[in-house]
C-alpha positions as CSV (number, residue, x, y, z in Angstrom):
1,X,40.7,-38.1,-6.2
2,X,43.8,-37.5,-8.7
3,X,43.0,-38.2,-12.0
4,X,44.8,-40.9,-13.4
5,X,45.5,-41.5,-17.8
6,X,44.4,-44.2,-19.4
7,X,47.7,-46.3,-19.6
8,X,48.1,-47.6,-15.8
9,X,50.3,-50.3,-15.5
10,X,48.0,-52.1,-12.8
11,X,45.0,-51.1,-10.7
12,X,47.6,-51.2,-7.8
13,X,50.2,-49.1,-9.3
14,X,46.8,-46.4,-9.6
15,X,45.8,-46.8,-5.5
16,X,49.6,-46.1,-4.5
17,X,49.4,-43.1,-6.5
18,X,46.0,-42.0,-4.8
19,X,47.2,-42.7,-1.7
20,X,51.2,-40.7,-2.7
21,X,48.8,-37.7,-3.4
22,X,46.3,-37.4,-0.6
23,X,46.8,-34.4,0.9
24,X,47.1,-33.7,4.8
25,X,44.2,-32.7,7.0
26,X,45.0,-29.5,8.0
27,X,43.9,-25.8,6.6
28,X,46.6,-23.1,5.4
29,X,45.7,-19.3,4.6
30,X,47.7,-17.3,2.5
31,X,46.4,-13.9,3.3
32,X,46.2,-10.3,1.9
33,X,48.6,-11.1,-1.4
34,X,48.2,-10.2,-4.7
35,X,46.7,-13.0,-6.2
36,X,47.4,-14.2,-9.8
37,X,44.4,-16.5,-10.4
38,X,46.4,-18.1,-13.7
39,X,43.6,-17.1,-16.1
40,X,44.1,-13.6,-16.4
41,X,42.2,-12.6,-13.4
42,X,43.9,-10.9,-10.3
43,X,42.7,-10.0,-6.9
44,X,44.1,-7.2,-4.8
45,X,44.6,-8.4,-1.2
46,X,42.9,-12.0,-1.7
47,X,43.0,-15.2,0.2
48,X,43.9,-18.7,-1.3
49,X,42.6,-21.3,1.7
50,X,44.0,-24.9,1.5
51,X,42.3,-28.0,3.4
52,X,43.2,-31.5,2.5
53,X,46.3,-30.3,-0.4
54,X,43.4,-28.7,-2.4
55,X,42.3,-25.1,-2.9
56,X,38.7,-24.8,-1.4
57,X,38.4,-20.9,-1.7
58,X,40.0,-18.1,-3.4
59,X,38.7,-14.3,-3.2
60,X,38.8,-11.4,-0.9
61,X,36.2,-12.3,2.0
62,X,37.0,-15.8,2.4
63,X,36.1,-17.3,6.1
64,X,39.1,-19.0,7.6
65,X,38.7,-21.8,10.1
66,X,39.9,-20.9,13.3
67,X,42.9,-23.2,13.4
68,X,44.4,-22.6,9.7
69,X,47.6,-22.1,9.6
70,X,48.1,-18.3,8.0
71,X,50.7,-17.4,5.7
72,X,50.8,-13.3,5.3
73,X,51.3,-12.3,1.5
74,X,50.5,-8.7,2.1
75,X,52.9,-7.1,-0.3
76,X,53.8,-10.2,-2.3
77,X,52.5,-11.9,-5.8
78,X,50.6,-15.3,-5.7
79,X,50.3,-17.4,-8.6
80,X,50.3,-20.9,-9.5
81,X,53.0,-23.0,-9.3
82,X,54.9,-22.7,-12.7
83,X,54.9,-25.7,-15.5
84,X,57.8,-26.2,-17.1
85,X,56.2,-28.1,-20.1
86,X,59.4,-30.0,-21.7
87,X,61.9,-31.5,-19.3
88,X,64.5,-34.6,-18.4
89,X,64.3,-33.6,-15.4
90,X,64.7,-36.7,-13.1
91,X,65.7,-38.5,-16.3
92,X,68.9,-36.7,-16.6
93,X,71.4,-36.3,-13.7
94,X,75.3,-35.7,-15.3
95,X,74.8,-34.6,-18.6
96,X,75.1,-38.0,-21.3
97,X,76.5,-40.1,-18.6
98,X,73.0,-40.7,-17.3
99,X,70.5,-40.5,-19.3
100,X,66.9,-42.2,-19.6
101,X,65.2,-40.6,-21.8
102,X,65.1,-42.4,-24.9
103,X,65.0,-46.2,-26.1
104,X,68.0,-47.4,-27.8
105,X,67.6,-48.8,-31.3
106,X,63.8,-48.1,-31.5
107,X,63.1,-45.9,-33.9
108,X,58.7,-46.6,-33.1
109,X,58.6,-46.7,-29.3
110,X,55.7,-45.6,-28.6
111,X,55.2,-47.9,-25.7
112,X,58.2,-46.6,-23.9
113,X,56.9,-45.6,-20.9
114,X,59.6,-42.2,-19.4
115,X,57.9,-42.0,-16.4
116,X,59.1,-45.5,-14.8
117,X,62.8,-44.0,-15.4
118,X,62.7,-41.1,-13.5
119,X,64.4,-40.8,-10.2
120,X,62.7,-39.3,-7.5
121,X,66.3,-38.4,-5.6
122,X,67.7,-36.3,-8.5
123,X,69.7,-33.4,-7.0
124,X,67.8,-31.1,-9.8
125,X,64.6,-31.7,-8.5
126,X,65.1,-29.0,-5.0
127,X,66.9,-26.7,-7.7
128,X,64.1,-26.6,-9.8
129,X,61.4,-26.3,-7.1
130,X,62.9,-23.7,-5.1
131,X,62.7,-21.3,-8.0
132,X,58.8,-22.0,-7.7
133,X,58.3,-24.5,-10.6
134,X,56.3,-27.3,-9.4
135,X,55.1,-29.3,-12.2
136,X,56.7,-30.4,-15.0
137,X,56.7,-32.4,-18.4
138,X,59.1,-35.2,-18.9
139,X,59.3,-36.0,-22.4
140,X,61.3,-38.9,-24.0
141,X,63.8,-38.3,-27.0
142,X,65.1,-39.6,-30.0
143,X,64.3,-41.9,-33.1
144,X,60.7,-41.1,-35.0
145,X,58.6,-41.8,-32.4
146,X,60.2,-41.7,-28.8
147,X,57.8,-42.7,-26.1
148,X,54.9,-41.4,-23.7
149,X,55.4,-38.2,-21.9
150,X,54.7,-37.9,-18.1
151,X,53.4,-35.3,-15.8
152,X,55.5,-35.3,-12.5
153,X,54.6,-32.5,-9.5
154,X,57.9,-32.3,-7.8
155,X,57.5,-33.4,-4.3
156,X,57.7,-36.8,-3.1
157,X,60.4,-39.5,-2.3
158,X,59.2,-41.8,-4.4
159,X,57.8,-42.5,-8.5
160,X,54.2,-43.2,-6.9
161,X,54.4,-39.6,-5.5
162,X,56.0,-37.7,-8.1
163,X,53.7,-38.8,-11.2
164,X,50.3,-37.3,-11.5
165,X,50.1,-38.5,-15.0
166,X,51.5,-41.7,-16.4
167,X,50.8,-40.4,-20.1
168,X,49.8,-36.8,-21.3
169,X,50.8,-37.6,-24.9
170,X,53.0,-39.4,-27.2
171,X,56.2,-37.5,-29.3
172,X,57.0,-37.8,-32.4
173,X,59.1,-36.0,-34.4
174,X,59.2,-34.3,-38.0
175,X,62.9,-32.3,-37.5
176,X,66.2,-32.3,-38.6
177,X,66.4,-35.0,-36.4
178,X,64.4,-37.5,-37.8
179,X,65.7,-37.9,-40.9
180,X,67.4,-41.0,-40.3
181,X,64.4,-42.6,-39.4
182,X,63.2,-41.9,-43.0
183,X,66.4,-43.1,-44.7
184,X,67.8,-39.9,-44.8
185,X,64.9,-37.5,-46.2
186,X,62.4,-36.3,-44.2
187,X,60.0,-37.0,-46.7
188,X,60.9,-40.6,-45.8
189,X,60.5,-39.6,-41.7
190,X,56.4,-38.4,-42.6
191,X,56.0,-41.1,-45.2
192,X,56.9,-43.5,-42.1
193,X,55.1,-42.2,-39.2
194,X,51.8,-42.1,-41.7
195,X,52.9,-45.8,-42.3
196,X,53.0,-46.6,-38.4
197,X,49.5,-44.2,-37.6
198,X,47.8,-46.8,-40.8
199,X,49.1,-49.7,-39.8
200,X,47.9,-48.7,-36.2
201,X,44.2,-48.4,-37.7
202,X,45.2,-52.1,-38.9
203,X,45.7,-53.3,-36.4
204,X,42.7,-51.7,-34.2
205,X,40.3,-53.4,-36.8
206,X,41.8,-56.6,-37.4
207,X,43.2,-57.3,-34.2
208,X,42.1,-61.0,-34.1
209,X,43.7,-61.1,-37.9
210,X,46.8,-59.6,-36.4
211,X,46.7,-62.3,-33.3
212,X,46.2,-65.4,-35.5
213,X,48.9,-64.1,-37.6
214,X,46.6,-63.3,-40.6
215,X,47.6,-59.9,-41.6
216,X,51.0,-58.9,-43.2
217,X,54.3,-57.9,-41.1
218,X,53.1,-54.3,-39.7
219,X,55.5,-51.4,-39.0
220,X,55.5,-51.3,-35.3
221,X,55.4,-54.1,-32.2
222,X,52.1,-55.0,-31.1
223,X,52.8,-53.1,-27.7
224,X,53.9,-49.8,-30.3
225,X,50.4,-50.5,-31.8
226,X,48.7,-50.8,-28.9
227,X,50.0,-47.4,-27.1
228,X,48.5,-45.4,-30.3
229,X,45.7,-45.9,-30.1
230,X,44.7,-43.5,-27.5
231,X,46.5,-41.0,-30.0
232,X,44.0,-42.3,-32.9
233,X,41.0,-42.3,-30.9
234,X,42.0,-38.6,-29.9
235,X,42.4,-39.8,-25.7
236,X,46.3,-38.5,-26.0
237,X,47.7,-35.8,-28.4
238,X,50.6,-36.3,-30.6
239,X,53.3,-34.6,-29.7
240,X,55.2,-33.4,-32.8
241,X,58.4,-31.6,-32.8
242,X,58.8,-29.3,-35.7
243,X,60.3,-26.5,-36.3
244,X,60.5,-25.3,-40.3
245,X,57.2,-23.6,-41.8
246,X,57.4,-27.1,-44.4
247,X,58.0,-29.6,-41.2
248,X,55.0,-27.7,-39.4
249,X,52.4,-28.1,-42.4
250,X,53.5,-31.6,-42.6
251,X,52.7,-32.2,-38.7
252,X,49.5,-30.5,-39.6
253,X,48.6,-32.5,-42.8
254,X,48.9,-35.7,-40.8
255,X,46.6,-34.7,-37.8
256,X,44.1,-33.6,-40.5
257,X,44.5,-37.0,-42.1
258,X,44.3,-39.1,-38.8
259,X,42.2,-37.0,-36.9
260,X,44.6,-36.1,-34.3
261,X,44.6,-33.9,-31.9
262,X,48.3,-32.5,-32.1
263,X,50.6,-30.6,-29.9
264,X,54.1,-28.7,-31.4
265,X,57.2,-28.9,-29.9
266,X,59.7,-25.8,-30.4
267,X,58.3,-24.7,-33.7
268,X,60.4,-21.7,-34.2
269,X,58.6,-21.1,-37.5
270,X,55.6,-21.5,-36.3
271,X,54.8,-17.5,-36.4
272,X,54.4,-18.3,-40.5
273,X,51.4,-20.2,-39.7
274,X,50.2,-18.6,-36.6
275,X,46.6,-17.6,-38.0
276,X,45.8,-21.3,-39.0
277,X,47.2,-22.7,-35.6
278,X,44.5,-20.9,-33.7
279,X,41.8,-21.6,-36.3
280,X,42.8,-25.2,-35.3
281,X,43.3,-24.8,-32.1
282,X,46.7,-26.8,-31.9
283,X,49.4,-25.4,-29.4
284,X,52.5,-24.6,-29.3
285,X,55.5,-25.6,-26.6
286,X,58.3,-23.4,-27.6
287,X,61.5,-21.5,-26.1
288,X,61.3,-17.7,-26.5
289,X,65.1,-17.4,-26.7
290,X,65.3,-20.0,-29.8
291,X,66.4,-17.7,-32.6
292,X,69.6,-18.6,-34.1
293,X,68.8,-19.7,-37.6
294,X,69.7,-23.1,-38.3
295,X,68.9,-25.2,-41.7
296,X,66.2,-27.0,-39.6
297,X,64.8,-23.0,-39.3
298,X,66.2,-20.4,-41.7
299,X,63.8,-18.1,-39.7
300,X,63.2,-18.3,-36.3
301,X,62.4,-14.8,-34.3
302,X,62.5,-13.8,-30.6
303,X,58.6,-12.4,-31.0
304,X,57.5,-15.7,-32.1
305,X,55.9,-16.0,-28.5
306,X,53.8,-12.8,-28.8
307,X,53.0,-13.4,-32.6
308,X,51.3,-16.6,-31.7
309,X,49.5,-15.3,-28.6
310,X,48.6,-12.5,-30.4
311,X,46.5,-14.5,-33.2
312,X,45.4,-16.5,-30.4
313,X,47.6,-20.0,-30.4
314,X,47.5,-21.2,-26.8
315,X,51.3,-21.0,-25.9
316,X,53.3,-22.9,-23.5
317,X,56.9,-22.6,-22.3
318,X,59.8,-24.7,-21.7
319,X,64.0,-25.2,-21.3
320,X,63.6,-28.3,-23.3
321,X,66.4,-29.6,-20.5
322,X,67.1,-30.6,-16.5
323,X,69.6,-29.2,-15.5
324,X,68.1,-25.5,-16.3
325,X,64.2,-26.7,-15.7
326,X,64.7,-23.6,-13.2
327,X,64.6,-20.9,-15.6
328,X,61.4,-21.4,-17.3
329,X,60.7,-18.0,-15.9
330,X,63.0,-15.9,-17.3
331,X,62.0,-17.0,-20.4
332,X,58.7,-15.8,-19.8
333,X,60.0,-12.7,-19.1
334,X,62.3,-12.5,-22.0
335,X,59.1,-13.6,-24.0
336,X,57.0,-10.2,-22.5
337,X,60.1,-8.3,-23.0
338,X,60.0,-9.2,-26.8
339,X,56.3,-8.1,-26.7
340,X,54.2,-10.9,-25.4
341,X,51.3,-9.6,-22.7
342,X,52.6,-10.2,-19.3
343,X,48.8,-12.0,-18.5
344,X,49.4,-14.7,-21.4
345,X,53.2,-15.1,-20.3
346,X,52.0,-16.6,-16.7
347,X,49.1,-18.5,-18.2
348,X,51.9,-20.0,-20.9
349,X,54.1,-21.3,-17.6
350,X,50.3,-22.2,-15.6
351,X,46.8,-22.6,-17.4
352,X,47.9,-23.3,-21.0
353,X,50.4,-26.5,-20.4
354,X,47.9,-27.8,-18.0
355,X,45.1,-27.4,-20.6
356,X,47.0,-29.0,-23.3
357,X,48.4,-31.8,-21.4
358,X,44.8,-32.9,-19.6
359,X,46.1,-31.7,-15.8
360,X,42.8,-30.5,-15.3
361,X,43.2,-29.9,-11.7
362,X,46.2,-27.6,-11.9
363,X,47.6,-24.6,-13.7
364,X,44.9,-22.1,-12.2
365,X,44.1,-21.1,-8.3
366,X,40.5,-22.7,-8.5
367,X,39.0,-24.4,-5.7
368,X,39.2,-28.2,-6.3
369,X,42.7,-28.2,-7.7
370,X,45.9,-29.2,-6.0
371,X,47.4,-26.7,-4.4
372,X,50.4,-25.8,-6.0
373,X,51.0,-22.4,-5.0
374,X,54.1,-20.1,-5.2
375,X,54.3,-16.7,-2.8
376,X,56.9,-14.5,-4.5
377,X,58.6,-11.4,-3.6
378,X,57.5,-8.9,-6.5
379,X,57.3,-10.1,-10.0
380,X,58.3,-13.3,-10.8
381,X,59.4,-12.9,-14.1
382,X,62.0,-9.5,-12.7
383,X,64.9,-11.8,-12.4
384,X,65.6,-10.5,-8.8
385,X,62.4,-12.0,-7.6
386,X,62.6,-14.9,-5.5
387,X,59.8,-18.0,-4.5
388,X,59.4,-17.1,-0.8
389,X,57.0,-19.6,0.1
390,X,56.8,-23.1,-2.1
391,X,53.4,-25.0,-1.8
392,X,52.7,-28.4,-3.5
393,X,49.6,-30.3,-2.9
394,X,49.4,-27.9,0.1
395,X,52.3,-28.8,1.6
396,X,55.4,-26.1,2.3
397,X,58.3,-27.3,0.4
398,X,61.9,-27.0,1.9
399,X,64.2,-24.4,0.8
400,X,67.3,-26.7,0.5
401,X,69.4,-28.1,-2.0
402,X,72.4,-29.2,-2.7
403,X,73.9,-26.4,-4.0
404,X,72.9,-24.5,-0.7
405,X,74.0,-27.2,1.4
406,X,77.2,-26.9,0.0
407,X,77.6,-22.9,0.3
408,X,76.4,-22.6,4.1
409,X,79.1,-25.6,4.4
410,X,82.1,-23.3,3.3
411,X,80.7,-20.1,4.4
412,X,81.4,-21.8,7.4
413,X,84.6,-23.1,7.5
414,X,85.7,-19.7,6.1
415,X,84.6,-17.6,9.2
């Protein structure tokens, strides 16, 4: 049975999202590929079998009911599907015209939920499959805190079968862009958020206080309070965007304060602290390509990937976008090309998002997880590779989209 967060709406909104992701009965081999297990392991001509949209086997002598349906890999890669793990995909459509992402005039909205937003017949979505990404992080944006992230695999007409996750975290933010929210300092922004994470523990204590009016104005809604306290009990990370070396420490003060478990967003400083990352475990969601210095970061570097994997900071990637959610792969191959291992570039677009977002039946080929699996061509981080075959939950996904609809239309009429 999918596994469902914490912050469900209803017990019926959970059984229509069983029932979106049950798989169909049926068995599918993909045969005699190179197999890219998504934890660093690989297996020359290897099998991935399918029943039911999960994996049951993987390996080179797997038995194969006699009615499977057999796809033949000989000669191609098989990996997992990719993760891109910070998107507006299916929350953006045509650029600020619509957009759904963030809560207007909340600066603490940590109750906004992204997930109910997104629209399951967004032309990006095919786009972004067909290139073989098939999960992805939607992420809310703006004020201090901005809302509950949500973990959508990409197939499905509707929000029931789209979601797998209605929360894997909670973002906050300790950039350039949160200054506002702190009167114009960002000493004000932290000195803020540690006001909202204490009045939080308030609130968790003296609830009944709080409901009988008995406690002073807090700095958050009751709903606001409410949807941190996963964060504070350490159910759902904090999701903190920083990027300067000073912005970073202070993202890493508060979670030693709190007790949270914390996630980075972009951190293109992070490299400056890389050895105390790992000693704390905390991971990092970043784009290779950021490295155009900015006053929010004097010193970003294109080997900031492969300086954190290197010390041993798990490492995700992502566009940080919709309507390039696509190319999440070519910035893992940038990332190898500015000297990250090619082993811990897949597992930063497979194992390590789903890892640090709680997906723990995805990101690796392992029997009992969904099968999201992507046949490819050759490499798929050589930008002339291409997702031949698109599986999600076991299903085949279509090759079409717009944008091909729309060239095979007037190829035609120009013959």
């Amino acid at each position: 049975m999918t596994r469902f967060s914490g912050i469900q709406r209803s017990v019926g909104f959970a059984f229509l999202l069983f029932f979106a992701h049950v798989g169909f009965a049926q068995s599918l081999a993909i045969t005699g590929g190179r197999v890219y297990v998504g934890n660093s392991e690989v297996i020359e001509g290897g099998t991935v079998l399918i029943e039911n949209g999960r994996i049951t086997a993987v390996g080179t002598d797997v038995a194969l009911p006699a009615d499977a349906q057999r796809v033949d890999a000989a000669g191609k890669w098989v990996t997992p599907g990719l993760v891109n793990s910070s998107t507006q995909l299916g929350l953006v459509e045509i650029g600020s015209s619509t957009t759904e992402y963030s809560l207007g005039g909340n600066e603490v909205a940590a109750a906004f939920q992204v997930f109910e937003a997104i629209n399951p017949a967004s032309q990006l979505i095919p786009v972004t499959r067909t290139d073989g990404i098939t999960t992805v992080i939607a992420m809310p944006s703006g004020g201090l805190i901005s809302g509950q992230a949500a973990a959508l695999d990409l197939a499905g007409e509707t929000v029931e079968a789209l979601v797998m996750k209605t929360s894997v975290g909670i973002v906050a933010h300790l950039n350039e862009g949160a200054r506002s929210a702190g009167g114009g300092s960002r000493a004000g922004a932290i000195a803020r958020l540690r006001r909202v994470l204490r009045d939080a523990q308030d609130y968790a204590a003296r609830r009944e206080d709080y409901l009988t009016g008995q406690m002073q104005p807090l700095a958050a809604s009751q709903d606001d309070l409410e949807a941190l306290l996963p964060v504070l009990q350490g159910e759902l990370p904090l999701i903190v965007t920083a990027n300067r070396r000073s912005d970073i420490e202070a993202a890493l003060r508060l979670a030693d304060e709190f007790g949270l478990r914390i996630i980075l967003l972009r951190a293109r400083e992070a490299w400056q602290v890389a050895d105390r990352l790992a000693a704390q475990g905390i991971g990092v969601v970043l784009d290779p390509l950021d490295d155009v210095p900015s006053y929010d970061a004097p010193s970003p570097r294109l080997d900031n990937a492969a300086m954190l994997a290197e010390a041993g900071v798990p490492v995700a990637f992502a566009t940080f976008d919709a309507h390039n959610a696509r190319n999440v792969r070519q910035l893992a191959g940038n990332a190898v090309a500015n000297g990250m291992e090619w082993a811990d570039a897949l597992q930063a677009v497979t194992s390590t998002p789903a890892a640090l977002f709680g997906l723990d039946d995805a990101g690796t080929l392992a029997p009992g997880h969904w099968a999201n699996v992507v046949v490819w061509s050759g490499d798929p981080f050589e930008f002339s590779t291409a997702a031949e075959h698109v599986f999600i939950h076991g299903r085949e996904m279509p090759t079409m989209t717009r944008q091909r609809a729309l060239m095979e239309r007037y190829r035609a009429r120009t013959q």
